[in-house]
C-alpha positions as CSV (number, residue, x, y, z in Angstrom):
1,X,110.1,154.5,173.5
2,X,111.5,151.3,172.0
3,X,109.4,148.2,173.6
4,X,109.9,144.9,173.2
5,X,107.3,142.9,171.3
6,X,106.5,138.8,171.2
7,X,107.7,137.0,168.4
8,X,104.9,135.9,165.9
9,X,104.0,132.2,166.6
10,X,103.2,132.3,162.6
11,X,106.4,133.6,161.1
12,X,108.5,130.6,159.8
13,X,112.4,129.9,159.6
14,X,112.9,131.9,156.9
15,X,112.2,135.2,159.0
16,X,115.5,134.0,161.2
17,X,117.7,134.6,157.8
18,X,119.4,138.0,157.2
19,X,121.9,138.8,154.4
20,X,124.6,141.3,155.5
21,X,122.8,144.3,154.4
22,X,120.6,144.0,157.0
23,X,117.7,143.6,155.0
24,X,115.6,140.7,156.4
25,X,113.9,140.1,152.3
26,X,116.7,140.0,150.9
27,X,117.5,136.9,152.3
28,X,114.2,135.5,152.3
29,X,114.7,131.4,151.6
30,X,113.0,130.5,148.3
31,X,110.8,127.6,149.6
32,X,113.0,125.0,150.1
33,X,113.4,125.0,153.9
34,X,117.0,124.8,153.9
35,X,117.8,128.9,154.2
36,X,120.2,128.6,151.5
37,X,120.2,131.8,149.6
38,X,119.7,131.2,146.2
39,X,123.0,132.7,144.6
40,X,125.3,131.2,146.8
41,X,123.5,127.9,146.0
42,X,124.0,128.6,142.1
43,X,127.5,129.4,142.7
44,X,128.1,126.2,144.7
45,X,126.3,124.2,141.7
46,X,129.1,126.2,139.2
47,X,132.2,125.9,141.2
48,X,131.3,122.0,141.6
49,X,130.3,121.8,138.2
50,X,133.8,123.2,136.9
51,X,136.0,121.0,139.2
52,X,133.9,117.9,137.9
53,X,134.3,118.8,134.0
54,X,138.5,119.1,135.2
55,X,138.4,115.7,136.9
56,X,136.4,114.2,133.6
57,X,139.2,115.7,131.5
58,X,142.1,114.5,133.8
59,X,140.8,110.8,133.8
60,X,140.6,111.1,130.0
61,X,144.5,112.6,130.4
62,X,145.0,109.6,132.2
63,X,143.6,106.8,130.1
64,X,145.1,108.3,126.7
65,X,148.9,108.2,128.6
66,X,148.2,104.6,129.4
67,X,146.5,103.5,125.9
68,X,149.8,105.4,124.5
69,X,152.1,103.2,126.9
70,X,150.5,100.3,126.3
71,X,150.8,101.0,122.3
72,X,154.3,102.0,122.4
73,X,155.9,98.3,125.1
74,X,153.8,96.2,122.8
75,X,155.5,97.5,119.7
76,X,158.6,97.3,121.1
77,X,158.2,94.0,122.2
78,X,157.3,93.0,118.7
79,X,160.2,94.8,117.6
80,X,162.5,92.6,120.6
81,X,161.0,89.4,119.4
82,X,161.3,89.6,115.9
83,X,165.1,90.9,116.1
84,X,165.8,87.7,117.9
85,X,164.2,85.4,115.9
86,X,166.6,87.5,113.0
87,X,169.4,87.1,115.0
88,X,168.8,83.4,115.9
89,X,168.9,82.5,112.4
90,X,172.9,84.2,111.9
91,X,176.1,83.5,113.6
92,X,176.2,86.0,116.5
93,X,176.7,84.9,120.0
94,X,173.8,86.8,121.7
95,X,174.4,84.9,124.7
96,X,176.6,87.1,126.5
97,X,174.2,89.8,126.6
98,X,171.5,87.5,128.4
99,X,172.1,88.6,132.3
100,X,170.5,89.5,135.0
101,X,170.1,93.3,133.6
102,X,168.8,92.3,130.8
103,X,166.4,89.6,131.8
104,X,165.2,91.8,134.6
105,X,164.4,94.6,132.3
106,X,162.3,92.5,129.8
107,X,160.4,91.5,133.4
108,X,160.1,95.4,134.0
109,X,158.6,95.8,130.7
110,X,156.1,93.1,130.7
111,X,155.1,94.1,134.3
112,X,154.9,98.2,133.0
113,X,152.7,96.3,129.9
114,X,150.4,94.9,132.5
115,X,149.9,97.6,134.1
116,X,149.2,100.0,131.5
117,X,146.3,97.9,130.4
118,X,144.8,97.6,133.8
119,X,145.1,102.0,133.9
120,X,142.5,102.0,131.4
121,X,140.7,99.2,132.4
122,X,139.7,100.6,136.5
123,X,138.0,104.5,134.9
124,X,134.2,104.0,136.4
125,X,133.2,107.8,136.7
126,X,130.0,108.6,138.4
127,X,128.1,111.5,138.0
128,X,124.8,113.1,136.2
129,X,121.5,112.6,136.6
130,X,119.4,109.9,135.2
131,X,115.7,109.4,135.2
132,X,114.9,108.8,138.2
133,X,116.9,112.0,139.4
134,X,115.1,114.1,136.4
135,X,111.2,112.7,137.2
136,X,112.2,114.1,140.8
137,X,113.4,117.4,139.7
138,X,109.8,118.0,139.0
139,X,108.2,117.6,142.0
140,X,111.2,118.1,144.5
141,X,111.5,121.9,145.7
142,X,115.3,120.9,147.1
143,X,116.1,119.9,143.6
144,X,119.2,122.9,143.6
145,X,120.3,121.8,146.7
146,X,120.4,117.7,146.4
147,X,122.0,118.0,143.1
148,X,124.9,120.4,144.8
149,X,125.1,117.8,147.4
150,X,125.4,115.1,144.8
151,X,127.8,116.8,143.1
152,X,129.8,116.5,146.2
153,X,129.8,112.6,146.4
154,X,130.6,112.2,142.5
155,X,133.8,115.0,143.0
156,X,134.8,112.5,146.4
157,X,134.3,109.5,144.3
158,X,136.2,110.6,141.2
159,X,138.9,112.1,143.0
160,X,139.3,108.5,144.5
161,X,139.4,106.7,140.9
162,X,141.6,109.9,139.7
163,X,144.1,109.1,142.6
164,X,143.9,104.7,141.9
165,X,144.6,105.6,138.1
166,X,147.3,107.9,139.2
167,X,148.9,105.6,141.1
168,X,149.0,103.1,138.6
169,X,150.0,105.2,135.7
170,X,152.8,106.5,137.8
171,X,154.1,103.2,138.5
172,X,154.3,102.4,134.7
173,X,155.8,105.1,133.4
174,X,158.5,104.6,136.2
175,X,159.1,100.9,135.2
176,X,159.6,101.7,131.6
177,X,162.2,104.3,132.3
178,X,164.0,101.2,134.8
179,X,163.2,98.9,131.6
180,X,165.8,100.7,129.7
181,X,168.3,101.6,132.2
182,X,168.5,97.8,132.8
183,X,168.7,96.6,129.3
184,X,171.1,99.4,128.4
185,X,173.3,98.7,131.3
186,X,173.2,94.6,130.5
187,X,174.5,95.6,126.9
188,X,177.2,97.5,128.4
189,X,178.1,94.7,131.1
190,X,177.8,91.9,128.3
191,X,180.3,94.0,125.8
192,X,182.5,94.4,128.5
193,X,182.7,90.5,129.5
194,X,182.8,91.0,133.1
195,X,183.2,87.6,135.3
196,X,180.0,86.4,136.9
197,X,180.9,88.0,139.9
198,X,181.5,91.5,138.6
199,X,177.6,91.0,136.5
200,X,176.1,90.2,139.7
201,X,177.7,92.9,141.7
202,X,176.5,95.7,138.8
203,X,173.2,94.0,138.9
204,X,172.7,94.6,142.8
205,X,174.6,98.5,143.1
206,X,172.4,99.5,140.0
207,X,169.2,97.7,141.5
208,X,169.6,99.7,145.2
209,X,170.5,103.2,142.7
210,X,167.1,102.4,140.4
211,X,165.1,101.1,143.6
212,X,166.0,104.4,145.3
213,X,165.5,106.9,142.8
214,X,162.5,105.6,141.7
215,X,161.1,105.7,145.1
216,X,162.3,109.6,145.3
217,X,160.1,110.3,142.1
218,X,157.4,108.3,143.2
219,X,156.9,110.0,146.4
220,X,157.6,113.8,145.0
221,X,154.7,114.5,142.8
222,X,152.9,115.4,146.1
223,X,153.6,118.0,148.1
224,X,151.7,119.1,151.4
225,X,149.5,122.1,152.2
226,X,152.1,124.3,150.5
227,X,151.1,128.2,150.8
228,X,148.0,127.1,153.3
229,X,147.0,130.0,155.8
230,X,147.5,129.5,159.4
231,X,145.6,132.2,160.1
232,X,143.1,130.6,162.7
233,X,140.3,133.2,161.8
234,X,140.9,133.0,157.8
235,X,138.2,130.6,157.1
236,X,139.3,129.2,153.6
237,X,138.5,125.6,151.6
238,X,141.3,122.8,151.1
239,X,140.3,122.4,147.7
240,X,140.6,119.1,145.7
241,X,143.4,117.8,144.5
242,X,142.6,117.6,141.0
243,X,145.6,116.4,138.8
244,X,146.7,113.3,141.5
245,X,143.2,113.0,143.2
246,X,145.0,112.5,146.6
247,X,148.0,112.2,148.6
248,X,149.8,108.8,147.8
249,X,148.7,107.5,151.4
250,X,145.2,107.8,150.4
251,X,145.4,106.6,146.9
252,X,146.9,103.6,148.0
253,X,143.7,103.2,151.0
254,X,141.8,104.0,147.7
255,X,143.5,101.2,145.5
256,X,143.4,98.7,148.6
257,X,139.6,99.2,148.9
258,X,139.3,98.7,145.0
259,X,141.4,95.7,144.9
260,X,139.2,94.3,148.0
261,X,136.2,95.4,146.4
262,X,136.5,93.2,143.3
263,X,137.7,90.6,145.3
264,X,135.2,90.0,147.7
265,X,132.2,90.9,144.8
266,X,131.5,93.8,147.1
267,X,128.7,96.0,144.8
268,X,129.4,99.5,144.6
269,X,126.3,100.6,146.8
270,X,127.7,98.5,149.0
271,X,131.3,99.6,149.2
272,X,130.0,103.6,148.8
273,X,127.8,102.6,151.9
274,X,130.9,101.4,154.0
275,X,132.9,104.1,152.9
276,X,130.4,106.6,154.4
277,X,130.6,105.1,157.5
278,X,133.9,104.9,157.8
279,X,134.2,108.6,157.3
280,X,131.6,109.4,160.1
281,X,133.9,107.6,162.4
């Protein structure tokens, strides 16, 4: 007859673990006090080790598309400038393709310019382990698990710089493309000799056409939780969102906190701190 016995006052927390075989040592914890079996542990180490590598790899994505940007508007620029200082020296009236299409492009360029160069400026990735982190890997038992959790904070972080440079490269690649609508459209208005009224009146329609349709392809890069079970007893991750970082809403909390950051000389123990409280709240 099955009796019921007292539970050994001496038996630790590791006795409470049991893997799905039943078996109560094959869960055993390895020493660590945190009950975390040791595969699932490594596999949490690989799977945050992989989406880490990706988000090095897209920043570096990023950065070359905005050193290339920033190559290409400069040369063109030179190019601009020198064909006017040829063209200054001839005959040709030039003047009636200066208009507001025109102007407004060369301000889109310049601004896209900008930009570009502040893309590759803001990349601060965090991650590794330095010294300090290594001298206490050999005396730390939760070595595994800190460095998982770590992982976690450099993903969060990254993902937050991946979705600031996103933004930002986003923005000049769209002004470029508005650059040269304007400009192409100001040599077709100035060919055409329209009256002042008829320049302005292009000007505006193809400003409110531009303004909207680069807000459409702004916005539709990101998509919500397409394909996302609903399934209330389907446990499942969101994931990262590893090519944009985040939605545009929160890259542009990220970029806010950034720009706010530098300007208030916030340090970035600091701004990491208030961060982490503002996610416990």
């Amino acid at each position: 007859m099955a009796t019921e016995t007292e539970p050994d006052p001496g038996s630790d927390e590791r006795s409470r673990y049991v893997d799905a075989s039943g078996d109560p040592e094959a869960a055993v914890d390895d020493g660590n006090g945190d009950g975390a079996d040791p595969d699932t542990r490594a596999l949490a180490l690989e799977e945050a080790r992989t989406t880490f590598d990706y988000q090095v790899e897209r920043l570096r994505e990023i950065d070359a598309k905005a050193i290339e940007i920033l190559k290409a508007n400069l040369l063109i620029i030179g190019v601009f400038v020198t064909g006017l200082s040829v063209v200054g020296q001839t005959d040709i009236d030039v003047r009636a393709f200066v208009n507001p299409h025109t102007a407004f492009g060369a301000v889109l360029m310049l601004v896209s310019t900008a930009i570009a160069g502040v893309t590759y400026t803001t990349s601060n990735l965090r991650g590794g382990v330095g010294r300090d982190a290594l001298e206490a890997a050999l005396s730390d038992g939760a070595f595994a698990e800190r460095l998982v959790r770590s992982y976690g904070e450099w993903i969060e972080y990254n993902a937050a710089v991946t979705a600031v440079n996103d933004v930002l490269v986003t923005i000049t690649v769209l002004l470029i493309v508005d650059s040269f609508v304007f400009v192409v459209v100001g040599i077709g208005v100035g060919a055409a000799d329209l009256s002042p009224i008829g320049v302005w009146t292009s000007f505006a329609g193809l400003t409110l056409v531009l303004g909207y349709l680069t807000h459409v392809a702004y916005q539709m890069d990101h998509v919500g939780s397409v394909g996302s079970s609903e399934d209330p007893t389907t446990a499942t991750f969101d994931g990262v969102r590893l090519s944009k970082g985040a939605t545009r809403g929160q890259s542009h909390d990220a970029l806010r906190r950034t720009v706010r950051a530098r300007d208030e000389g916030t340090t970035e123990a600091d701004e990491r701190e208030r961060h982490s409280r503002e996610g416990k709240t």
